[in-house]
PDB file of N, CA, C and O in Angstrom:
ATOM      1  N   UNK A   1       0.835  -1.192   0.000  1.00  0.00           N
ATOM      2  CA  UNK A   1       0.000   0.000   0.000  1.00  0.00           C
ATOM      3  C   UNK A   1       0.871   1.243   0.000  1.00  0.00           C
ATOM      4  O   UNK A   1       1.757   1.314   0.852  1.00  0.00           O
ATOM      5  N   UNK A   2       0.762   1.907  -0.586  1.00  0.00           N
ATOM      6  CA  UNK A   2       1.295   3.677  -0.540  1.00  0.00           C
ATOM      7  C   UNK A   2       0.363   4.661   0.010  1.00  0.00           C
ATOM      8  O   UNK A   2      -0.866   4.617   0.042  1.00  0.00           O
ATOM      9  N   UNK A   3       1.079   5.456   0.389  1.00  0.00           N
ATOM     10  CA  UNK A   3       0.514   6.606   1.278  1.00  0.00           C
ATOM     11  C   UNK A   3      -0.871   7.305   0.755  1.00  0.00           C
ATOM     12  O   UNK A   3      -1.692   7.787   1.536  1.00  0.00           O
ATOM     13  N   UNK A   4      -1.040   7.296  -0.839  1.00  0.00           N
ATOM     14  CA  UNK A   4      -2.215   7.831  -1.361  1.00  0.00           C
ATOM     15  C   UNK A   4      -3.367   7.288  -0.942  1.00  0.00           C
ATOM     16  O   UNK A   4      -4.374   7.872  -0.542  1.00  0.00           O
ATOM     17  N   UNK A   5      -3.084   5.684  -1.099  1.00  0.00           N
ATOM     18  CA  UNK A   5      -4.679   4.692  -0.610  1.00  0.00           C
ATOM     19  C   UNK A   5      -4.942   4.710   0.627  1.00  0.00           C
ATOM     20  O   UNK A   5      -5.990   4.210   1.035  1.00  0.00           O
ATOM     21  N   UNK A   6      -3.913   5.374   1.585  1.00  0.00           N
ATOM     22  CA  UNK A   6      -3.592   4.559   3.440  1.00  0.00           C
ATOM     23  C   UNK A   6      -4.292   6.419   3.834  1.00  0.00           C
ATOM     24  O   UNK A   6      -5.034   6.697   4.777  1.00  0.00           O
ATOM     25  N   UNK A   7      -3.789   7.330   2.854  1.00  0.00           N
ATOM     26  CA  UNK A   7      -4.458   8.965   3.888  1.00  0.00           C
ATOM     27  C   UNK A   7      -5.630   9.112   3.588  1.00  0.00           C
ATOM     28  O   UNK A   7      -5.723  10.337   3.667  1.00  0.00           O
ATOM     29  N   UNK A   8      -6.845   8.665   3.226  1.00  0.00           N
ATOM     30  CA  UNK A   8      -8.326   8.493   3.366  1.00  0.00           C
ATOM     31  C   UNK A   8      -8.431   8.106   4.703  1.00  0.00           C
ATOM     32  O   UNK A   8      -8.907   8.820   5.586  1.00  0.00           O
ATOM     33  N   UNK A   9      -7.930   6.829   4.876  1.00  0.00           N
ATOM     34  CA  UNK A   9      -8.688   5.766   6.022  1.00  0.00           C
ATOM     35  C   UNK A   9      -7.725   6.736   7.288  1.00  0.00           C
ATOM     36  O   UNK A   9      -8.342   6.765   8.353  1.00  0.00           O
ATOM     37  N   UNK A  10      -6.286   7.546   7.334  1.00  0.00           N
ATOM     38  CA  UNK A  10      -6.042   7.779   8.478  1.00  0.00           C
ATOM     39  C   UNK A  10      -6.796   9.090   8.328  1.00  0.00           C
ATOM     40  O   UNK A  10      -6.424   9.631   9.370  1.00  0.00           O
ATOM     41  N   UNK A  11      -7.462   9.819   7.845  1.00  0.00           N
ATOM     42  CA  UNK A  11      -8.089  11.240   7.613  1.00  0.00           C
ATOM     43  C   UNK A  11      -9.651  10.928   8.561  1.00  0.00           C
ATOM     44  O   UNK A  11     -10.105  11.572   9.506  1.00  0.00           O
ATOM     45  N   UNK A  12     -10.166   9.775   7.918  1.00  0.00           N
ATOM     46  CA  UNK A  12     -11.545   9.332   8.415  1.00  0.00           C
ATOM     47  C   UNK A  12     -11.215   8.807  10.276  1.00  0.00           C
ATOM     48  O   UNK A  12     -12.117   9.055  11.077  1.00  0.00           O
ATOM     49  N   UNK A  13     -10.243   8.286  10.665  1.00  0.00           N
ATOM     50  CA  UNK A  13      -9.721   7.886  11.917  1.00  0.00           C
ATOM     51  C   UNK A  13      -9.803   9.142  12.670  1.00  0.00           C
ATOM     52  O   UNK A  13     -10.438   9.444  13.680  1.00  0.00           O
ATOM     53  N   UNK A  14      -8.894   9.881  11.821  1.00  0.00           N
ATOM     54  CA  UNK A  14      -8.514  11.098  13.084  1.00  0.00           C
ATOM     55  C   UNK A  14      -9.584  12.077  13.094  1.00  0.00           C
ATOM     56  O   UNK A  14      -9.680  12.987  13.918  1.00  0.00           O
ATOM     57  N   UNK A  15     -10.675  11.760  11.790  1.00  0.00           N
ATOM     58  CA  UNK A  15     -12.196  12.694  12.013  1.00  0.00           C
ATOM     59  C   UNK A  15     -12.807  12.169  13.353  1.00  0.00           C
ATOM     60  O   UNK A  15     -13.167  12.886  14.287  1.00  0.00           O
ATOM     61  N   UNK A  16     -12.875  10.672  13.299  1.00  0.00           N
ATOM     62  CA  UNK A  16     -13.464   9.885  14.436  1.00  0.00           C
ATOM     63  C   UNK A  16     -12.599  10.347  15.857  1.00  0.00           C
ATOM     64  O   UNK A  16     -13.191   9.955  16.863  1.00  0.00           O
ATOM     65  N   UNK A  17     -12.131  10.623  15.966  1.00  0.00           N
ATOM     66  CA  UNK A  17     -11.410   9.909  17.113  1.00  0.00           C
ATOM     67  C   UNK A  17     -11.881  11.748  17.652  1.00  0.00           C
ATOM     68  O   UNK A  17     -12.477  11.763  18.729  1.00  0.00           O
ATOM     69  N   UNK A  18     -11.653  13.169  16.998  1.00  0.00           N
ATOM     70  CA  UNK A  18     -11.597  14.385  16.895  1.00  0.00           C
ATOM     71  C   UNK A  18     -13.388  14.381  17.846  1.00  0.00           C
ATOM     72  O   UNK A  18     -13.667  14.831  18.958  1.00  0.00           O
ATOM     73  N   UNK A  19     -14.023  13.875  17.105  1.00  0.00           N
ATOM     74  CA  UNK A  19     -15.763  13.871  17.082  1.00  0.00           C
ATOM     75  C   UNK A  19     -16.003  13.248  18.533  1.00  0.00           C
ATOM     76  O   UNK A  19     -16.643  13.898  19.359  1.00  0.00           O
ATOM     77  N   UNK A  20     -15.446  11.880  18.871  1.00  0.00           N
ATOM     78  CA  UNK A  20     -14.981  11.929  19.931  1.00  0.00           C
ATOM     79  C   UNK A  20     -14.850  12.392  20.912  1.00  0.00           C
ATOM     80  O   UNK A  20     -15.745  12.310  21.754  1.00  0.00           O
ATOM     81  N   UNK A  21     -13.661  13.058  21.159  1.00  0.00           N
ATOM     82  CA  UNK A  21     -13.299  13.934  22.013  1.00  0.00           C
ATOM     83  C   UNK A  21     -13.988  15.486  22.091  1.00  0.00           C
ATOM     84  O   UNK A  21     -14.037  16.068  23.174  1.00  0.00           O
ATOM     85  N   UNK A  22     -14.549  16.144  20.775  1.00  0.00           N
ATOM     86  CA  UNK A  22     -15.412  16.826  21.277  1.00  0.00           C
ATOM     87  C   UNK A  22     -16.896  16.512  21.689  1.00  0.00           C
ATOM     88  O   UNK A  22     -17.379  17.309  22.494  1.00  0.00           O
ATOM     89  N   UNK A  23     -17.391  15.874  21.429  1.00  0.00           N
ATOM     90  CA  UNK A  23     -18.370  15.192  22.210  1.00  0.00           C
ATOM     91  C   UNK A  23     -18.718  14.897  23.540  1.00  0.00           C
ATOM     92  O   UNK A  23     -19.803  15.013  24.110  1.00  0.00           O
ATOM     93  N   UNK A  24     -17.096  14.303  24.142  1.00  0.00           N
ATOM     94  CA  UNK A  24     -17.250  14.376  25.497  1.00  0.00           C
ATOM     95  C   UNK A  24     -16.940  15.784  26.188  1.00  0.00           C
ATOM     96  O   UNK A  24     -17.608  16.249  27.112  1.00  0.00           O
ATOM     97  N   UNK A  25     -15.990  16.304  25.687  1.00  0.00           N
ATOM     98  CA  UNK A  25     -16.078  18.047  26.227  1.00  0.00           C
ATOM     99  C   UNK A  25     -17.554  18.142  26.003  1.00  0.00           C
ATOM    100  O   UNK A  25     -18.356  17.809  26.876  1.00  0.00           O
ATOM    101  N   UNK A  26     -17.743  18.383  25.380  1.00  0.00           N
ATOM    102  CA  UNK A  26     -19.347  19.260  25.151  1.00  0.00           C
ATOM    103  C   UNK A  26     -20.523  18.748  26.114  1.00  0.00           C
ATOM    104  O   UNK A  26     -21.548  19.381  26.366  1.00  0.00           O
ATOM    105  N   UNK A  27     -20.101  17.193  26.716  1.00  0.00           N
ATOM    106  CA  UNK A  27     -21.142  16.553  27.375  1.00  0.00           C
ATOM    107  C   UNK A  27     -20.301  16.814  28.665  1.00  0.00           C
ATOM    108  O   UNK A  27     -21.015  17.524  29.372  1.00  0.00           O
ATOM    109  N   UNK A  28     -19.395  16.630  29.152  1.00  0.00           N
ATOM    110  CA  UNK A  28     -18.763  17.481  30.493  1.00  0.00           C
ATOM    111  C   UNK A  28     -19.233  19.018  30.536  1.00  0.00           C
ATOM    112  O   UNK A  28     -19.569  19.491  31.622  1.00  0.00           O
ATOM    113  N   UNK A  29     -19.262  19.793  29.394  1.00  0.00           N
ATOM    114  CA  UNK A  29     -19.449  21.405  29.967  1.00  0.00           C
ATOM    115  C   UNK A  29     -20.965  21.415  30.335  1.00  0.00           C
ATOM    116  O   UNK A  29     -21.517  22.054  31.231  1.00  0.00           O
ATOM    117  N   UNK A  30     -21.437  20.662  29.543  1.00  0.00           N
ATOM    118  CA  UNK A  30     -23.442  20.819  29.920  1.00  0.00           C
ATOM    119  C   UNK A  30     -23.338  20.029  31.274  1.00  0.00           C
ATOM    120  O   UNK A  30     -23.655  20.762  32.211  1.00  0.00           O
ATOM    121  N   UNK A  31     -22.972  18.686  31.686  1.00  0.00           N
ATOM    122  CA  UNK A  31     -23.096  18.085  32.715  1.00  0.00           C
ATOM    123  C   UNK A  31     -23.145  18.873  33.646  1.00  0.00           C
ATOM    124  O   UNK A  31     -23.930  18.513  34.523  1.00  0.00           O
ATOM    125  N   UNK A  32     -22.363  20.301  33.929  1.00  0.00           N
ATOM    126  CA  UNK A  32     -22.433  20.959  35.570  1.00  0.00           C
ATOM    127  C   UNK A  32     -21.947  20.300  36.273  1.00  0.00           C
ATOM    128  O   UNK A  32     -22.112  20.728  37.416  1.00  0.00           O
ATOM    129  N   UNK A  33     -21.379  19.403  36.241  1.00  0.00           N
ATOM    130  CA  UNK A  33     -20.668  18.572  37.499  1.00  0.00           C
ATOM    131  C   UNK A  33     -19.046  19.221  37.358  1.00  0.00           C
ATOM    132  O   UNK A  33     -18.585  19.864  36.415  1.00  0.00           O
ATOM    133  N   UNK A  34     -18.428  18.844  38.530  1.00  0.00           N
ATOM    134  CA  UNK A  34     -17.054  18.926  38.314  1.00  0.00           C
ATOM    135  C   UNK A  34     -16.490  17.676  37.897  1.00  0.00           C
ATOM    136  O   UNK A  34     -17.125  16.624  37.823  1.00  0.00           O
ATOM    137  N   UNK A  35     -15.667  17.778  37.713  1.00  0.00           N
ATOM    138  CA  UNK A  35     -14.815  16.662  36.932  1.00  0.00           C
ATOM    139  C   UNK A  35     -14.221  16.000  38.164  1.00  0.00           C
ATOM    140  O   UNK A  35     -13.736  16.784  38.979  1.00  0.00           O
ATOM    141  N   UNK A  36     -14.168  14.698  38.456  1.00  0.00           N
ATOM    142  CA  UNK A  36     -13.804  13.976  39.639  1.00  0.00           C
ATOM    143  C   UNK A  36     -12.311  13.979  39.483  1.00  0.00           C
ATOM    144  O   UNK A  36     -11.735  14.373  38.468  1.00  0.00           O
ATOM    145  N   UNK A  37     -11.644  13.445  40.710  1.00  0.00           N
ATOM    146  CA  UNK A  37     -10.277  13.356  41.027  1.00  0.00           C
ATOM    147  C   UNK A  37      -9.879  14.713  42.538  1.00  0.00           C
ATOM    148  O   UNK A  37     -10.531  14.821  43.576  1.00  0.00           O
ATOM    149  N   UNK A  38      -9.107  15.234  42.282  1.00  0.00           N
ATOM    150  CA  UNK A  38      -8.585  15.987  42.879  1.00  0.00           C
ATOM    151  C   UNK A  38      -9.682  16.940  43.627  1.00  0.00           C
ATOM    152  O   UNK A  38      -9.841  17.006  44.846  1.00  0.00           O
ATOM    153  N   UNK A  39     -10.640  17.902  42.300  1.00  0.00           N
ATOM    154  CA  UNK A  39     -11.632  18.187  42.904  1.00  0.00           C
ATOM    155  C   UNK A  39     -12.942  17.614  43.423  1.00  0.00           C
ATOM    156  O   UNK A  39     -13.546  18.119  44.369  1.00  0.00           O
ATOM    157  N   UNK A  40     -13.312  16.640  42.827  1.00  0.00           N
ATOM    158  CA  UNK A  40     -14.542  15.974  43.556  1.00  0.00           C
ATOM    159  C   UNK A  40     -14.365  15.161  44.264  1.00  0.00           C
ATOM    160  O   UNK A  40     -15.320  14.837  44.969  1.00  0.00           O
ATOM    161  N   UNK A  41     -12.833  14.307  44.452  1.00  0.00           N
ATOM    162  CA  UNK A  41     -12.713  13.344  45.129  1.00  0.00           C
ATOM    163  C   UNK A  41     -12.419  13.402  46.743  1.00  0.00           C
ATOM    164  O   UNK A  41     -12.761  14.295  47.517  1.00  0.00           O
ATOM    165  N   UNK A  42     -11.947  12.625  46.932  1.00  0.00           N
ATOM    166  CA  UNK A  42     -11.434  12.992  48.317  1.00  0.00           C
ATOM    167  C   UNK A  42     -10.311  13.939  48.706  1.00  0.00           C
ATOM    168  O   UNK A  42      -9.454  14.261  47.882  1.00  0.00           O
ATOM    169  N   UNK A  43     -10.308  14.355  49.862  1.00  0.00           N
ATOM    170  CA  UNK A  43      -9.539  15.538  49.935  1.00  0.00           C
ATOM    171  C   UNK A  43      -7.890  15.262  49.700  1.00  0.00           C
ATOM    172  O   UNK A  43      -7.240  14.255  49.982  1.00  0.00           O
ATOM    173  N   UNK A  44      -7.557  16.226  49.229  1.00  0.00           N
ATOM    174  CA  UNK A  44      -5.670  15.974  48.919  1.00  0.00           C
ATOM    175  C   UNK A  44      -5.058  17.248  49.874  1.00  0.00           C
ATOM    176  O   UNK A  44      -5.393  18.384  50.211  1.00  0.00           O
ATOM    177  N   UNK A  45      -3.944  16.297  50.079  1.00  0.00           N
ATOM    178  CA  UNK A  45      -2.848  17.362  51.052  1.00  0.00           C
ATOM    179  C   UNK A  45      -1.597  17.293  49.958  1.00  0.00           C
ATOM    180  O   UNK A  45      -1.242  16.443  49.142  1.00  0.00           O
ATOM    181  N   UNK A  46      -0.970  18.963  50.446  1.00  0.00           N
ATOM    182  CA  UNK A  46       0.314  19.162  50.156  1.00  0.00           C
ATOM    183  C   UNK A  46       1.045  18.100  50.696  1.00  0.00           C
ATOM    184  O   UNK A  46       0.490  17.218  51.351  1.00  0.00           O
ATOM    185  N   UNK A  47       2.449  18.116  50.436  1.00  0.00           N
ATOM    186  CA  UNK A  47       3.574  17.668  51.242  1.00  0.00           C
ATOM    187  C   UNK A  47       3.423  17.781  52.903  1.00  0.00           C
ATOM    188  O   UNK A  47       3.331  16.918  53.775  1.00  0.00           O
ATOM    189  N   UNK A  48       3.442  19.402  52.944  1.00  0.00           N
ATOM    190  CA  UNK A  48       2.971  20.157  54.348  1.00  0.00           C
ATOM    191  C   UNK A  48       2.103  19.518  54.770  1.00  0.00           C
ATOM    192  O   UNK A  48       2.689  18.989  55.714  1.00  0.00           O
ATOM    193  N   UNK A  49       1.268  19.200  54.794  1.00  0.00           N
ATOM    194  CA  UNK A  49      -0.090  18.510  55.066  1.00  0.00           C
ATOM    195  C   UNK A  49      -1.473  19.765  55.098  1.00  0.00           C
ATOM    196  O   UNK A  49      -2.305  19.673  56.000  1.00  0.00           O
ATOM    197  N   UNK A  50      -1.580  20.792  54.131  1.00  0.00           N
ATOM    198  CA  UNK A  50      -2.182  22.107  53.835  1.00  0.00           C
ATOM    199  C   UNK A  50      -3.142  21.034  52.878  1.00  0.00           C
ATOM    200  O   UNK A  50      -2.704  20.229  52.056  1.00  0.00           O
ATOM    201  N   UNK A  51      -4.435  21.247  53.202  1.00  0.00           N
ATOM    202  CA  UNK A  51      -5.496  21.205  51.961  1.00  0.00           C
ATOM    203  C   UNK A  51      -5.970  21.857  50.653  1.00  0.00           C
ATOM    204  O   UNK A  51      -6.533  22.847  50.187  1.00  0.00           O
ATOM    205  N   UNK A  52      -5.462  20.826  50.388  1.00  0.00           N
ATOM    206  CA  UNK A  52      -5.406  21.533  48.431  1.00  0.00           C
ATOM    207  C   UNK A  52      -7.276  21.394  47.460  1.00  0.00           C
ATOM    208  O   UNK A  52      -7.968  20.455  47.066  1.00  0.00           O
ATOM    209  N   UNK A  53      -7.376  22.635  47.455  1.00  0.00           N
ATOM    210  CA  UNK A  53      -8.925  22.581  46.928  1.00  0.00           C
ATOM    211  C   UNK A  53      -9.092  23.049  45.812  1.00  0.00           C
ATOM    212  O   UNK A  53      -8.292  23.946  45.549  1.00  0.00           O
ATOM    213  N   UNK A  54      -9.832  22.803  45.011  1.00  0.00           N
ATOM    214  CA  UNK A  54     -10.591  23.217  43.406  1.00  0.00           C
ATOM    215  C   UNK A  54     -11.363  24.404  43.547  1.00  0.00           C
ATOM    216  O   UNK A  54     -12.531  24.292  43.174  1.00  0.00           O
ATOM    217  N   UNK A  55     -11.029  25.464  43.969  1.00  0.00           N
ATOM    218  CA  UNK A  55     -11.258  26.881  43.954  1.00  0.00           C
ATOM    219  C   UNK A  55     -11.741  27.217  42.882  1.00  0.00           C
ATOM    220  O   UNK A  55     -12.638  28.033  43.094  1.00  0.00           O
ATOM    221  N   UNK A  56     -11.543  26.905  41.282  1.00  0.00           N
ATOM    222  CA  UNK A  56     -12.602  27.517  40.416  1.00  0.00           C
ATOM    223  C   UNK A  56     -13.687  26.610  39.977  1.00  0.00           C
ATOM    224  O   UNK A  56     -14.288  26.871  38.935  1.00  0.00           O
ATOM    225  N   UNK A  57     -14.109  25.154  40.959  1.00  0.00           N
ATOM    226  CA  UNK A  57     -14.969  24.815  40.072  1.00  0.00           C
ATOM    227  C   UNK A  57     -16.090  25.374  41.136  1.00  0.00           C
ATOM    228  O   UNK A  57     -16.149  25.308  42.364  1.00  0.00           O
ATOM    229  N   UNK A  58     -17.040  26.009  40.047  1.00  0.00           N
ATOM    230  CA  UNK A  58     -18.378  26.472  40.690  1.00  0.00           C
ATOM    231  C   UNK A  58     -19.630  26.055  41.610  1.00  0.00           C
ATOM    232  O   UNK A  58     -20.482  26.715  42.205  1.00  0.00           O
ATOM    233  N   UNK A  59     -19.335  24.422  41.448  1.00  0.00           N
ATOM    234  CA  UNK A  59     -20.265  23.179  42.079  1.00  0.00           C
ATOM    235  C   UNK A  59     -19.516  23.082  43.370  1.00  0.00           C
ATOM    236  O   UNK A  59     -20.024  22.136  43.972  1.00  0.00           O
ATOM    237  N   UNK A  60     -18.487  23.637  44.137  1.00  0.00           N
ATOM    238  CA  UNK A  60     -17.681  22.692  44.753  1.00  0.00           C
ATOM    239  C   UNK A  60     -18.460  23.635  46.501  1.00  0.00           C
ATOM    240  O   UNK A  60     -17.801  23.334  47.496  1.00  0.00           O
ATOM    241  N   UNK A  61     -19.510  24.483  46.749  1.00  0.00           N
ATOM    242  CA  UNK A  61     -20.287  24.444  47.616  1.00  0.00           C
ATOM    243  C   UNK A  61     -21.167  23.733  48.105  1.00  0.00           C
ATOM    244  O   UNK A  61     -21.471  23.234  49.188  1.00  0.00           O
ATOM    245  N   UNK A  62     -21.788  23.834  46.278  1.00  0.00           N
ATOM    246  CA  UNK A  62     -23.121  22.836  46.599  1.00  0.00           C
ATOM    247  C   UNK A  62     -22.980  21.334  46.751  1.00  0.00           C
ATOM    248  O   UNK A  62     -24.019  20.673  46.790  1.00  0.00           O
ATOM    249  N   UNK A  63     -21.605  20.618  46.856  1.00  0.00           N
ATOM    250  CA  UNK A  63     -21.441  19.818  47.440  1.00  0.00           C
ATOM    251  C   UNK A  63     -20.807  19.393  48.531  1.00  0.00           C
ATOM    252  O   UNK A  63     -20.438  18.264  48.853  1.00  0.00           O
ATOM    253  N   UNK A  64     -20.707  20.621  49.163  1.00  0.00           N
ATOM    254  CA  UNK A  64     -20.508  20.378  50.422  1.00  0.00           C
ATOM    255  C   UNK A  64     -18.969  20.414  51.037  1.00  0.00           C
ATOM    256  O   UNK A  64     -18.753  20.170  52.225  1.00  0.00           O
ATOM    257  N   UNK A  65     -17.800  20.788  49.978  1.00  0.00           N
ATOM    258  CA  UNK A  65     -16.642  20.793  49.813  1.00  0.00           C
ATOM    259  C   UNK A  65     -15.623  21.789  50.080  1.00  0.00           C
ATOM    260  O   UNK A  65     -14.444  21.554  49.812  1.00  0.00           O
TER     261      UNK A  65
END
C-alpha cells in the first residue's frame, strides 16, 4: 500500500477519534458537574499537610466541599 490509498482511512480515523473527544467536552461542559479526582474526590494534602482545593470549580459548595 502507498501513502495515497492509506491517507483516506487515516483522515476518516482522526475525524473519528476528533468527534470523539469533542463530544465528550461538550457533554462534560453541559453536565455541571465537576470533573472527579482531585476536585470531587477525596480531599488531597500538600507535602505540608495544607489542603489543596478546586477553587474555580463552581459546584464545589453545593457539594458540600
Amino acid at each position: 500500500m502507498d501513502f495515497a490509498t492509506l491517507l483516506p482511512v487515516i483522515l476518516v480515523t482522526l475525524g473519528a477519534f476528533l468527534l470523539a473527544v469533542g463530544a465528550m467536552a461538550i457533554g462534560t461542559i453541559f453536565s455541571g458537574r465537576c470533573l472527579r479526582g482531585s476536585c470531587g474526590g477525596p480531599e488531597v494534602h500538600a507535602p505540608d499537610g495544607t489542603p489543596l482545593s478546586c477553587a474555580t470549580c463552581p459546584n464545589r459548595a453545593r457539594h458540600g466541599k
